[in-house]
VEXPA-120728 format. One record per residue: y, z, x of N, C-alpha, C in turn; residue in one letter; chain. Coordinates in nm, 2 decimals. Example, Ala and Ser with C-alpha at 12.3 -4.5 7.8 and 13.67 -1.06 7.14 Angstrom:
<margus>
-0.57 | 0.78 | 1.32 | -0.45 | 0.78 | 1.23 | -0.33 | 0.78 | 1.32 | A | A
-0.22 | 0.71 | 1.28 | -0.11 | 0.71 | 1.37 | 0.00 | 0.79 | 1.29 | S | A
</margus>
This chain:
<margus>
-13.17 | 2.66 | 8.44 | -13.09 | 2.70 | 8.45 | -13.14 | 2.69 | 8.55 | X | A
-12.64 | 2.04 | 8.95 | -12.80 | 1.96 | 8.95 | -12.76 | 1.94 | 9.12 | X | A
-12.91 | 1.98 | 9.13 | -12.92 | 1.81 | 9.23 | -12.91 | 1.76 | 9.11 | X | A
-12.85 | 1.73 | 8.98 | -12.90 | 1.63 | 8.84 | -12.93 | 1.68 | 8.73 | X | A
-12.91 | 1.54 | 8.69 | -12.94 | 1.55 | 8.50 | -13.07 | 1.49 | 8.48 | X | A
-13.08 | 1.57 | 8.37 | -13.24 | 1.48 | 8.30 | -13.21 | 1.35 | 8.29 | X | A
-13.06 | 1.31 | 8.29 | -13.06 | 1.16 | 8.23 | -13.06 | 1.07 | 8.36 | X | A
-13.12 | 1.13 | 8.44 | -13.10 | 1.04 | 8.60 | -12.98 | 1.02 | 8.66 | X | A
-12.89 | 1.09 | 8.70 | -12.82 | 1.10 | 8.73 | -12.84 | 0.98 | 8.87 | X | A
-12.68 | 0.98 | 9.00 | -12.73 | 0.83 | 9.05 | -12.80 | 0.93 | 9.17 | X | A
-12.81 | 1.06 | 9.18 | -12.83 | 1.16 | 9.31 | -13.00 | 1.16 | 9.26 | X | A
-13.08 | 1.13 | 9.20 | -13.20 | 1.13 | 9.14 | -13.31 | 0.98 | 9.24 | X | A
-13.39 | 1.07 | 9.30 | -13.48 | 0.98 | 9.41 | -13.59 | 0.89 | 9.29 | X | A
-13.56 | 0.79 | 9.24 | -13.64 | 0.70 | 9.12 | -13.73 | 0.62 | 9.20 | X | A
-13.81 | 0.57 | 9.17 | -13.86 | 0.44 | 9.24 | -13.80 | 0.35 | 9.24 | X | A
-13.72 | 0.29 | 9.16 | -13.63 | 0.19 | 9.24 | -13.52 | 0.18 | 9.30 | X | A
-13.52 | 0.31 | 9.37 | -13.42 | 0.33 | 9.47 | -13.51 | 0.40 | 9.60 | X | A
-13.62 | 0.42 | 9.59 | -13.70 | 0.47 | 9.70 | -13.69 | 0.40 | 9.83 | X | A
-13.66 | 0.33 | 9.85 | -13.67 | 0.22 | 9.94 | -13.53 | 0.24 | 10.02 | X | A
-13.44 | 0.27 | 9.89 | -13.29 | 0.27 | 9.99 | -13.27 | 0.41 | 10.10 | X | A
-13.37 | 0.48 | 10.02 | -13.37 | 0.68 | 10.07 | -13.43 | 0.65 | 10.18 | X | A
-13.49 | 0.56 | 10.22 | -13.54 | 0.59 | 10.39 | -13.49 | 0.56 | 10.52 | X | A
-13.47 | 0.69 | 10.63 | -13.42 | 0.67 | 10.69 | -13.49 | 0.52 | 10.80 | X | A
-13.33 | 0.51 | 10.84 | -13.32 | 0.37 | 10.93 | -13.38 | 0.39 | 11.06 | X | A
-13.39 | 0.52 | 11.10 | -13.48 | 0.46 | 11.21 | -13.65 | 0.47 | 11.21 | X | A
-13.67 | 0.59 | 11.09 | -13.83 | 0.59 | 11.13 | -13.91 | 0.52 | 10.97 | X | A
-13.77 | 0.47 | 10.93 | -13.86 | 0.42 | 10.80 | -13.89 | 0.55 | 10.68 | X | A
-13.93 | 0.66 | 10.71 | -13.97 | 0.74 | 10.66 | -13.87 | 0.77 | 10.54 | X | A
-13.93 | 0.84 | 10.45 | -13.89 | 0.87 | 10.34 | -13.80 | 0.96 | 10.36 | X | A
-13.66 | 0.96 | 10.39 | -13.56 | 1.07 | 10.41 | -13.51 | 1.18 | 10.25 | X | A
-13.51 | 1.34 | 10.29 | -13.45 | 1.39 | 10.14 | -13.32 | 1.39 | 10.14 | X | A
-13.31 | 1.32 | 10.02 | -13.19 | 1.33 | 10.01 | -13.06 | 1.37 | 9.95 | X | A
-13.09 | 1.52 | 9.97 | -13.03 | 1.64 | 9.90 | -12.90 | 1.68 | 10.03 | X | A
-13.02 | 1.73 | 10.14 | -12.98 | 1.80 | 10.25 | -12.94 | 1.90 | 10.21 | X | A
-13.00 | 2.01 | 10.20 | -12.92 | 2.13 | 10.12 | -13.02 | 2.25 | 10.19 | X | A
-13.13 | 2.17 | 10.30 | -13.23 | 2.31 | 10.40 | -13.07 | 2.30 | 10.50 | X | A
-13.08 | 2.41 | 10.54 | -13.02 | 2.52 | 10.64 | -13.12 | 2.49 | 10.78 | X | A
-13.28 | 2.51 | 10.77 | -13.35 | 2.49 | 10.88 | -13.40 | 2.35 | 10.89 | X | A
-13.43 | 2.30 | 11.07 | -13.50 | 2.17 | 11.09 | -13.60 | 2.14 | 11.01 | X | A
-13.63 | 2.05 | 10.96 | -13.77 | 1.96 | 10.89 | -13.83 | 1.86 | 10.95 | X | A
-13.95 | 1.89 | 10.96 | -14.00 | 1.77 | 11.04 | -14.12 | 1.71 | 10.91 | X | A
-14.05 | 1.59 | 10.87 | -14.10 | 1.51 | 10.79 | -14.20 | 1.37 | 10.80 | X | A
-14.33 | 1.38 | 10.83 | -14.38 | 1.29 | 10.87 | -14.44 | 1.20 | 10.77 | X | A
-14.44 | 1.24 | 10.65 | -14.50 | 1.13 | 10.57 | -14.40 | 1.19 | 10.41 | X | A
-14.45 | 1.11 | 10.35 | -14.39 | 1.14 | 10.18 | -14.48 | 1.24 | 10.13 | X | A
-14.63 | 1.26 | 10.16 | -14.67 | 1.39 | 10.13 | -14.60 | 1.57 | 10.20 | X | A
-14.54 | 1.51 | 10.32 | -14.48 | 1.60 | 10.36 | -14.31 | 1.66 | 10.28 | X | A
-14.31 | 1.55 | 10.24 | -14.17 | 1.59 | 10.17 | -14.20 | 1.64 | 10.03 | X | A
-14.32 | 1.58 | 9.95 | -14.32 | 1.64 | 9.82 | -14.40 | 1.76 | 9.87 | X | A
-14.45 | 1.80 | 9.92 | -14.46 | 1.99 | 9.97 | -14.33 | 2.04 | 9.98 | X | A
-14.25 | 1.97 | 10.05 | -14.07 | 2.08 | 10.10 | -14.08 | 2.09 | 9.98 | X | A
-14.05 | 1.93 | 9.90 | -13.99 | 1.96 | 9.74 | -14.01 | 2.07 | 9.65 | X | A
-14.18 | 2.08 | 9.62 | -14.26 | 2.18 | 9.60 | -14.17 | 2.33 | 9.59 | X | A
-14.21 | 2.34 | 9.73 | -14.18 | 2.47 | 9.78 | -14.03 | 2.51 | 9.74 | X | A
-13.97 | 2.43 | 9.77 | -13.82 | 2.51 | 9.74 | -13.77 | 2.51 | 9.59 | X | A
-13.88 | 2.48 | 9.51 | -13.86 | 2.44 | 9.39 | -13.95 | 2.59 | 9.34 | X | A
-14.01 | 2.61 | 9.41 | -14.10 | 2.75 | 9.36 | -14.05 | 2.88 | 9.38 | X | A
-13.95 | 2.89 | 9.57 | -13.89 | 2.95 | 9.60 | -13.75 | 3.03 | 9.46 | X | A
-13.68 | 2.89 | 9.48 | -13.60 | 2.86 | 9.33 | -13.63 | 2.92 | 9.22 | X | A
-13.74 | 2.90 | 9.16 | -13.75 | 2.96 | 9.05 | -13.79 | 3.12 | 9.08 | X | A
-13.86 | 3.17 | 9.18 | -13.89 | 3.32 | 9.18 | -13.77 | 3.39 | 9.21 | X | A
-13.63 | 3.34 | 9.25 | -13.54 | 3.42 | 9.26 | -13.45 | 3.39 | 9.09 | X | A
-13.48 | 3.29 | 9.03 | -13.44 | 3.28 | 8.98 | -13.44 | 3.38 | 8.80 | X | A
-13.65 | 3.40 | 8.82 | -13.70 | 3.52 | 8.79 | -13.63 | 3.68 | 8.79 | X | A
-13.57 | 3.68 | 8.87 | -13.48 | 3.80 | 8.94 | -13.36 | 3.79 | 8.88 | X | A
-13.31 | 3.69 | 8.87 | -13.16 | 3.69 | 8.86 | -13.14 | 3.65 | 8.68 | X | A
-13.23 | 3.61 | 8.60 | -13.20 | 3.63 | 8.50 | -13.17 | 3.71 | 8.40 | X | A
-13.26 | 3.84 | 8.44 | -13.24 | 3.94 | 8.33 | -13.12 | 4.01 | 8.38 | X | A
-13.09 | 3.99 | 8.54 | -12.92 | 4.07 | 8.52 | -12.81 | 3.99 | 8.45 | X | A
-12.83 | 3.90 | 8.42 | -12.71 | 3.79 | 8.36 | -12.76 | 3.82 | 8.23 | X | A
-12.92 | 3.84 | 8.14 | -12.92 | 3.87 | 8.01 | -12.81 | 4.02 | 7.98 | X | A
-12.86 | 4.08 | 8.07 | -12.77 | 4.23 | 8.04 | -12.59 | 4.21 | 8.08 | X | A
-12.55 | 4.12 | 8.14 | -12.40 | 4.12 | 8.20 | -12.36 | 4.05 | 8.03 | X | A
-12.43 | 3.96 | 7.96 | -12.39 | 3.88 | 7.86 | -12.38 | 3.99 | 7.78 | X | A
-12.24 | 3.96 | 7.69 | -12.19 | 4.02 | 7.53 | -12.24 | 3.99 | 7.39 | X | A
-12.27 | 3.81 | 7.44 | -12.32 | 3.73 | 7.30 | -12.43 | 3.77 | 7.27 | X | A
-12.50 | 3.81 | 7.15 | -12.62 | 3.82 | 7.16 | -12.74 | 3.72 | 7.13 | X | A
-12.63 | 3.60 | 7.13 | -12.71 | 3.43 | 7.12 | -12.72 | 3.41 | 7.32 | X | A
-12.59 | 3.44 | 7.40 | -12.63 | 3.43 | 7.52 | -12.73 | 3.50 | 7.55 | X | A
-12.74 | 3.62 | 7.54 | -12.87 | 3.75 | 7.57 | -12.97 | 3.65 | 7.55 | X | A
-13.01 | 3.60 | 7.41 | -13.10 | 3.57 | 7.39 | -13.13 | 3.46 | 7.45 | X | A
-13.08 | 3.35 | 7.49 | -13.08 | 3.23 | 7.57 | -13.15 | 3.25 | 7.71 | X | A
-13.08 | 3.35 | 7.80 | -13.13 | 3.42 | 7.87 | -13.26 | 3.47 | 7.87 | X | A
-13.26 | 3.55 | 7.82 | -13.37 | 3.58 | 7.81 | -13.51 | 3.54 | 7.76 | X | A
-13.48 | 3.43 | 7.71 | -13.62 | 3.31 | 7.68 | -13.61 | 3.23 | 7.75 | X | A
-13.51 | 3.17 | 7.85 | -13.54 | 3.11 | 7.95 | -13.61 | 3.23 | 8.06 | X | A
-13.61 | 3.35 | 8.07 | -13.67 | 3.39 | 8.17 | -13.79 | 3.38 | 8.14 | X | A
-13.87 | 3.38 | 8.02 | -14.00 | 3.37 | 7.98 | -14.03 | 3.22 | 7.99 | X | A
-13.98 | 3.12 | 7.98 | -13.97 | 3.02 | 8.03 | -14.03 | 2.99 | 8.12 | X | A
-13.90 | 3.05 | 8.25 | -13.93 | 3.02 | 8.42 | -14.05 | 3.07 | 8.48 | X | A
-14.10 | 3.19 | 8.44 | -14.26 | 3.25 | 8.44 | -14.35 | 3.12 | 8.39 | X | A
-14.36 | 3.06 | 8.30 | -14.42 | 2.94 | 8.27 | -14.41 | 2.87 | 8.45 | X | A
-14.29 | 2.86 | 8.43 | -14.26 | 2.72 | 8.58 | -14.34 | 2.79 | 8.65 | X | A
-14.34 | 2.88 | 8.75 | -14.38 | 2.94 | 8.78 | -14.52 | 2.91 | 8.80 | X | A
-14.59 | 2.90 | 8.73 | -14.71 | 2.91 | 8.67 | -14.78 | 2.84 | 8.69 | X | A
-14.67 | 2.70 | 8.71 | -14.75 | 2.55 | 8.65 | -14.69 | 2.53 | 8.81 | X | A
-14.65 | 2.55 | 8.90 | -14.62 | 2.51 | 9.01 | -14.72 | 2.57 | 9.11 | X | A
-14.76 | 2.72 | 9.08 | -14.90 | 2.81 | 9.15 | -14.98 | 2.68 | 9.15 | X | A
-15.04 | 2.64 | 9.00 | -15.14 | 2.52 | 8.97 | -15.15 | 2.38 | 9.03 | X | A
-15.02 | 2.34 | 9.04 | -14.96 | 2.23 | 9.14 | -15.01 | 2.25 | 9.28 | X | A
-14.98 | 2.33 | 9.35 | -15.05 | 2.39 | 9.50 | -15.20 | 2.41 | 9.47 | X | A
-15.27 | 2.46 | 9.39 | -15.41 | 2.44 | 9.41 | -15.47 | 2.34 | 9.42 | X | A
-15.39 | 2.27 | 9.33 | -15.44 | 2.12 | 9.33 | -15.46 | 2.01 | 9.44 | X | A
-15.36 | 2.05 | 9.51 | -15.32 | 2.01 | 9.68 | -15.36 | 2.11 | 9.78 | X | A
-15.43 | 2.20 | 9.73 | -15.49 | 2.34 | 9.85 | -15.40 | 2.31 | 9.95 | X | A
-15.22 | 2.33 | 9.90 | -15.16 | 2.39 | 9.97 | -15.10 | 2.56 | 9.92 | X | A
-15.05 | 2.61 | 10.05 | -14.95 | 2.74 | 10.03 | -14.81 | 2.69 | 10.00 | X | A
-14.81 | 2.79 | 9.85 | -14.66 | 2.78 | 9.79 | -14.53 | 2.86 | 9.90 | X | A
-14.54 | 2.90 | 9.95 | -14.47 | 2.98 | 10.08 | -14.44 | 2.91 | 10.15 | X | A
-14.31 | 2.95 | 10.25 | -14.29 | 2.87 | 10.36 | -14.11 | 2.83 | 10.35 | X | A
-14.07 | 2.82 | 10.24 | -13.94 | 2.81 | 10.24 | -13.89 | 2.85 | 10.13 | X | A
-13.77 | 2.84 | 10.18 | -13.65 | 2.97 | 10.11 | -13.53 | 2.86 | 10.10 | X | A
-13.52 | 2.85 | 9.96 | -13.39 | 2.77 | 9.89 | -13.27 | 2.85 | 9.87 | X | A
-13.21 | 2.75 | 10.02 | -13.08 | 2.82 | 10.04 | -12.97 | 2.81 | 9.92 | X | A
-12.96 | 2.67 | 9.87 | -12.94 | 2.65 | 9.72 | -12.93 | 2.75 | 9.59 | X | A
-13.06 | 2.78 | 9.59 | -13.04 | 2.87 | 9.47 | -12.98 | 2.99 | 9.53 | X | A
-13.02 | 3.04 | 9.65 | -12.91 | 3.16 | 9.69 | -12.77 | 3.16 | 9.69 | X | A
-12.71 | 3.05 | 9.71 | -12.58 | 3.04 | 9.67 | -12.52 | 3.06 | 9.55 | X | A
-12.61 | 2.96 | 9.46 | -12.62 | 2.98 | 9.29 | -12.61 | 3.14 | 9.25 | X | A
-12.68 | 3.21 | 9.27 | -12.75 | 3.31 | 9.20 | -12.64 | 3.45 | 9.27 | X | A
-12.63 | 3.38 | 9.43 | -12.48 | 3.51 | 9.44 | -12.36 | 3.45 | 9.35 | X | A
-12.32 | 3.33 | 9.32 | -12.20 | 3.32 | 9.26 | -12.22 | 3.34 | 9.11 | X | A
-12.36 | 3.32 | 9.07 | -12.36 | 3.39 | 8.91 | -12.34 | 3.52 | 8.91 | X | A
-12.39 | 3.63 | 9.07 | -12.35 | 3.76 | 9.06 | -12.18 | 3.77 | 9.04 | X | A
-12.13 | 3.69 | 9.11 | -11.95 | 3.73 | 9.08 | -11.91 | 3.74 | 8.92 | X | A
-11.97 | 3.73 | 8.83 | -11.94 | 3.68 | 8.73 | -12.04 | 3.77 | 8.62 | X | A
-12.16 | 3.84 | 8.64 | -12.20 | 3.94 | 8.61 | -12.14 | 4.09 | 8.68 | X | A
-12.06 | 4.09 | 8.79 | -11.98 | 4.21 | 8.80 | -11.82 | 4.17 | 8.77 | X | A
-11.77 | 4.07 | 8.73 | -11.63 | 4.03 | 8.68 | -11.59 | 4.13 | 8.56 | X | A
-11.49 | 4.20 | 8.58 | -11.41 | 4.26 | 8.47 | -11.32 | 4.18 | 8.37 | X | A
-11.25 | 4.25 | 8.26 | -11.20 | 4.18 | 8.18 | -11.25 | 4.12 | 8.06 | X | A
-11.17 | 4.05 | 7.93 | -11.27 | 3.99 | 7.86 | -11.41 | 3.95 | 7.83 | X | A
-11.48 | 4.03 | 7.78 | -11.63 | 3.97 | 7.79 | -11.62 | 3.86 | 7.76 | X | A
-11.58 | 3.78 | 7.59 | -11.62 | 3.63 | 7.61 | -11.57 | 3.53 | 7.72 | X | A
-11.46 | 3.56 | 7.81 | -11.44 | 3.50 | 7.90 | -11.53 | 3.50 | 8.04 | X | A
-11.60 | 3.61 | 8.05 | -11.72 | 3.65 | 8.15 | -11.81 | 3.59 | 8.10 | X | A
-11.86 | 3.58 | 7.94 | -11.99 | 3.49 | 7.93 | -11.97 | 3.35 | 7.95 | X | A
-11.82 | 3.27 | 7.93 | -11.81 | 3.14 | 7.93 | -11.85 | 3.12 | 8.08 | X | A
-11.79 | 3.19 | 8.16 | -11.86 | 3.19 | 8.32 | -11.93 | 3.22 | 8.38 | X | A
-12.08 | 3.32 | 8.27 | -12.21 | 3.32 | 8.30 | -12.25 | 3.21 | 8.25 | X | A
-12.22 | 3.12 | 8.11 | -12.31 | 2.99 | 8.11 | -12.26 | 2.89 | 8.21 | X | A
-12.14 | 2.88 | 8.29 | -12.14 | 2.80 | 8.36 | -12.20 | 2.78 | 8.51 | X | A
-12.24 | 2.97 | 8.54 | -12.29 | 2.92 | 8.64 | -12.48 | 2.96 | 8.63 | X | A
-12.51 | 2.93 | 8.49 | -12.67 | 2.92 | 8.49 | -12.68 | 2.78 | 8.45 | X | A
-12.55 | 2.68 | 8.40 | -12.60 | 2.57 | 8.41 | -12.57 | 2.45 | 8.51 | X | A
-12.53 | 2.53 | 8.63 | -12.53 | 2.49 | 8.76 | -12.67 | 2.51 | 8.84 | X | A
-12.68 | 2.64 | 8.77 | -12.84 | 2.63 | 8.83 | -12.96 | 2.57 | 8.78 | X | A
-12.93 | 2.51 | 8.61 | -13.00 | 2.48 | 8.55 | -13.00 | 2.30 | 8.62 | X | A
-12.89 | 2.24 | 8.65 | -12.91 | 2.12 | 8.68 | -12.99 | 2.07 | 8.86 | X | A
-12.95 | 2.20 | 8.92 | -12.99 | 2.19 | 9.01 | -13.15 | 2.18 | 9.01 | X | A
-13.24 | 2.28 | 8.93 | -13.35 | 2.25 | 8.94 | -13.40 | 2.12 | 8.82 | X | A
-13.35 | 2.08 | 8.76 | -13.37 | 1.94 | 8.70 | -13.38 | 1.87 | 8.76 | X | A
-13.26 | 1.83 | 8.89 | -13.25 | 1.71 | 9.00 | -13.42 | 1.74 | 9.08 | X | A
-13.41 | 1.83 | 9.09 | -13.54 | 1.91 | 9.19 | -13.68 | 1.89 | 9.11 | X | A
-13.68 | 1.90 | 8.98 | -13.82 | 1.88 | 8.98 | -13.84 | 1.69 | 8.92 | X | A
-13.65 | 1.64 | 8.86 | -13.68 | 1.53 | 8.90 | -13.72 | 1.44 | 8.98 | X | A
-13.72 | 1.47 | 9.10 | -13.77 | 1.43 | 9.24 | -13.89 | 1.47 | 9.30 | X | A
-13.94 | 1.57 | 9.23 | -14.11 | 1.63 | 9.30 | -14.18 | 1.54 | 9.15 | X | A
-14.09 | 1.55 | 9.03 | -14.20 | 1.43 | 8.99 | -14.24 | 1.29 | 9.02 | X | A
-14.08 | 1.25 | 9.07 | -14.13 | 1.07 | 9.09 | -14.23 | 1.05 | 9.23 | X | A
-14.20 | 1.17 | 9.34 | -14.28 | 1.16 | 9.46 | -14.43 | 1.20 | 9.38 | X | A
-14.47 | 1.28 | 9.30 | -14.59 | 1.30 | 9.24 | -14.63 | 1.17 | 9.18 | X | A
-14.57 | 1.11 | 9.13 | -14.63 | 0.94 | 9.04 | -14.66 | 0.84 | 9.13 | X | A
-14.58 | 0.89 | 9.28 | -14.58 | 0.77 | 9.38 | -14.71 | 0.80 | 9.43 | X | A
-14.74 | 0.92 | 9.50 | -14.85 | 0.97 | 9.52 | -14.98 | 0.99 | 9.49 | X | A
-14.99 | 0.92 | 9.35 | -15.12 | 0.93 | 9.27 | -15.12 | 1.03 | 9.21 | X | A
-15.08 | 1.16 | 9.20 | -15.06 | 1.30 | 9.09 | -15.02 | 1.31 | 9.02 | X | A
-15.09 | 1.24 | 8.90 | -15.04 | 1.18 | 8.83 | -15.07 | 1.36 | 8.69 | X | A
-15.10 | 1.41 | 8.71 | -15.16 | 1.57 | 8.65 | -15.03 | 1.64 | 8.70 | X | A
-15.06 | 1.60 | 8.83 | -14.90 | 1.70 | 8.86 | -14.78 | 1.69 | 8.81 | X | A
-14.77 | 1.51 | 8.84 | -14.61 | 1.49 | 8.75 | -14.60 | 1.53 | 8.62 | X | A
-14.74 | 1.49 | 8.49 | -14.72 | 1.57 | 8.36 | -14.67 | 1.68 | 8.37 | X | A
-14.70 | 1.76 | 8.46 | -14.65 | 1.90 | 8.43 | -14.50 | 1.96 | 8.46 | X | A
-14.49 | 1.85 | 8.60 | -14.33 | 1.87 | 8.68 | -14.26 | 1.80 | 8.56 | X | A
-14.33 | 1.71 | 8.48 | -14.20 | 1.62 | 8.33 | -14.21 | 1.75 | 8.27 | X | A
-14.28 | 1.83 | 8.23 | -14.30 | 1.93 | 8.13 | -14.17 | 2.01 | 8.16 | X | A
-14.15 | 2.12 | 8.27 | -14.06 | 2.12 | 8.32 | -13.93 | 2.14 | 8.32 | X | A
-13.95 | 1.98 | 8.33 | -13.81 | 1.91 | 8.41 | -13.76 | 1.93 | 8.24 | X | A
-13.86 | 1.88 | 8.12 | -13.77 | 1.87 | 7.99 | -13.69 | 1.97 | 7.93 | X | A
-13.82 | 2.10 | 7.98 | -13.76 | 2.23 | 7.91 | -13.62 | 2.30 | 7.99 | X | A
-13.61 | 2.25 | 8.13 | -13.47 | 2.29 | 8.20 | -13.39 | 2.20 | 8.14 | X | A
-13.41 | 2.09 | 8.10 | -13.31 | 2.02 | 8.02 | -13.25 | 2.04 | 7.90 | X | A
-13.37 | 2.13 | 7.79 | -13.37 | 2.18 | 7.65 | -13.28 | 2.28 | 7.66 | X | A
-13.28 | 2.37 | 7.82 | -13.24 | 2.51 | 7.83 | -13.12 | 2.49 | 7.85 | X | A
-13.05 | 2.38 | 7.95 | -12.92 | 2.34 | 7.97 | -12.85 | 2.31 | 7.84 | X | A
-12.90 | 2.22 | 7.74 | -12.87 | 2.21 | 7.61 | -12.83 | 2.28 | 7.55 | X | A
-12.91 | 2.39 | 7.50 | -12.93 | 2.51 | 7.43 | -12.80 | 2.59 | 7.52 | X | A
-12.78 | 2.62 | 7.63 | -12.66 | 2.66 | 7.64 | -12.52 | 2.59 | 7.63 | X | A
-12.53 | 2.51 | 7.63 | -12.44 | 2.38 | 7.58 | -12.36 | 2.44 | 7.45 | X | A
-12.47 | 2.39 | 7.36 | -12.44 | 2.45 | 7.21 | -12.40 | 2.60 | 7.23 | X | A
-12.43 | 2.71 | 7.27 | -12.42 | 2.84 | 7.25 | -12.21 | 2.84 | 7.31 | X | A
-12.21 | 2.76 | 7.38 | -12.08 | 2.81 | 7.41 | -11.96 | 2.70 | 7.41 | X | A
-12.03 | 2.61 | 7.30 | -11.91 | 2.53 | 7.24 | -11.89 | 2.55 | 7.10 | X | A
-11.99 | 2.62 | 7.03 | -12.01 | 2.65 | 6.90 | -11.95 | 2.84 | 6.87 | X | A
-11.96 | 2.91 | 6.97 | -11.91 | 3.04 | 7.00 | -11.83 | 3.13 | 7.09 | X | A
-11.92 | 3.08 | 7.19 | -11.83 | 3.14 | 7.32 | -11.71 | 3.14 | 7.36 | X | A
-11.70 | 2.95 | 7.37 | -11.57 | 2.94 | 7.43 | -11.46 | 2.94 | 7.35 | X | A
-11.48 | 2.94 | 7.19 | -11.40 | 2.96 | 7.09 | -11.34 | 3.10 | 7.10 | X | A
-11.40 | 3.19 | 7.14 | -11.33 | 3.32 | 7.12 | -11.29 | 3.37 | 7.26 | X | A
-11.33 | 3.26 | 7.36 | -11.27 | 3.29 | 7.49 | -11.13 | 3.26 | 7.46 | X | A
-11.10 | 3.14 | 7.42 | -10.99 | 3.07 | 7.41 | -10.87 | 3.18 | 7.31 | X | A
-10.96 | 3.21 | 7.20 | -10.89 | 3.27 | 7.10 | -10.85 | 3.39 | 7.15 | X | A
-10.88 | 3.49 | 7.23 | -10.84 | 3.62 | 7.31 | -10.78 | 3.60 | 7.40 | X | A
-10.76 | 3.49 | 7.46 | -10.71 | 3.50 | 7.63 | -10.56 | 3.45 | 7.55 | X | A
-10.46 | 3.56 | 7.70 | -10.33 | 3.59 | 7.69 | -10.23 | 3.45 | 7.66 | X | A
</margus>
């Protein structure tokens, strides 16, 4: 809960497209999201899988935050629960990204993903939305699986720069991840084509 899908979407920085991502004048590995707000000064591909990093850790700590109000805004009590094991989840991410920065004795700090900020106010419109609940929950799972693909594209890209890089410890873990944001996209998938949107449909005027 994209920059992407697990299935590689074409917005997904792969290695064989690495080559095309750099900019034309300095060669350098350009990101190719553009989704910072502030200047970046990118001097190497190690420099970029830190941004990646970071806004990817940023991401998940607000994302920390904004889950259990969307568990409580939900009616279903398969969405509740969805929610709410992905937030025990994202504590995992979390976790494994702290370990990621040790590894690199870098600081997880430093930047703020303007991205999920956008995300996480427009899931708020939709945890204060009046009206039918199952109609409010069909528009809580759609905007946690906007946020759920966004960080899939995200840590699909801090992993291929990890495999490029020789971190090769790190990317196992960034795959780890990247699967379970994919399992969690899933899993809401099913919850609101099998219930949700059945009784959204069935109540509305």
């Amino acid at each position: 809960m994209v920059r992407g899908k697990s299935r590689l979407a074409p917005g997904f920085l792969t290695e064989a497209n690495m080559a095309s991502a750099r900019d034309p004048g300095s060669g350098c590995l350009a990101n190719p999201f553009h989704m910072r707000l502030t200047s970046l000064k990118l001097e190497s591909v190690q420099d970029l899988f830190l941004e990646e990093l970071r806004d990817l850790y940023d991401a998940e700590n607000q994302l920390l935050k904004a889950l259990p109000k969307m568990a409580d805004a939900a009616s279903t009590p398969a969405l509740k629960m969805a929610f709410t094991q992905h937030w025990e989840q994202t504590k995992g991410h979390v976790g494994r990204l702290d370990r990621a920065f040790r590894e690199l004795d870098a600081k997880p700090s430093g930047e703020t993903c303007e991205a999920m900020k956008g995300l996480v106010k427009e899931g708020e419109a939709f945890i204060q939305a009046k009206g039918e609940p199952s109609v409010r929950d069909a528009g809580l799972i759609g905007a946690a699986q906007r946020v759920e693909h966004y960080e899939m594209a995200g840590y699909g890209t801090a992993r291929t720069l990890a495999k490029r890089l020789g971190y090769q410890e790190i990317a196992t873990i960034l795959q780890q991840t990247l699967e379970e944001e994919a399992e969690a996209d899933k899993k809401l998938t099913a919850v609101a084509e099998t219930e949700i949107n059945v009784r959204a449909v069935a109540t509305s005027p």
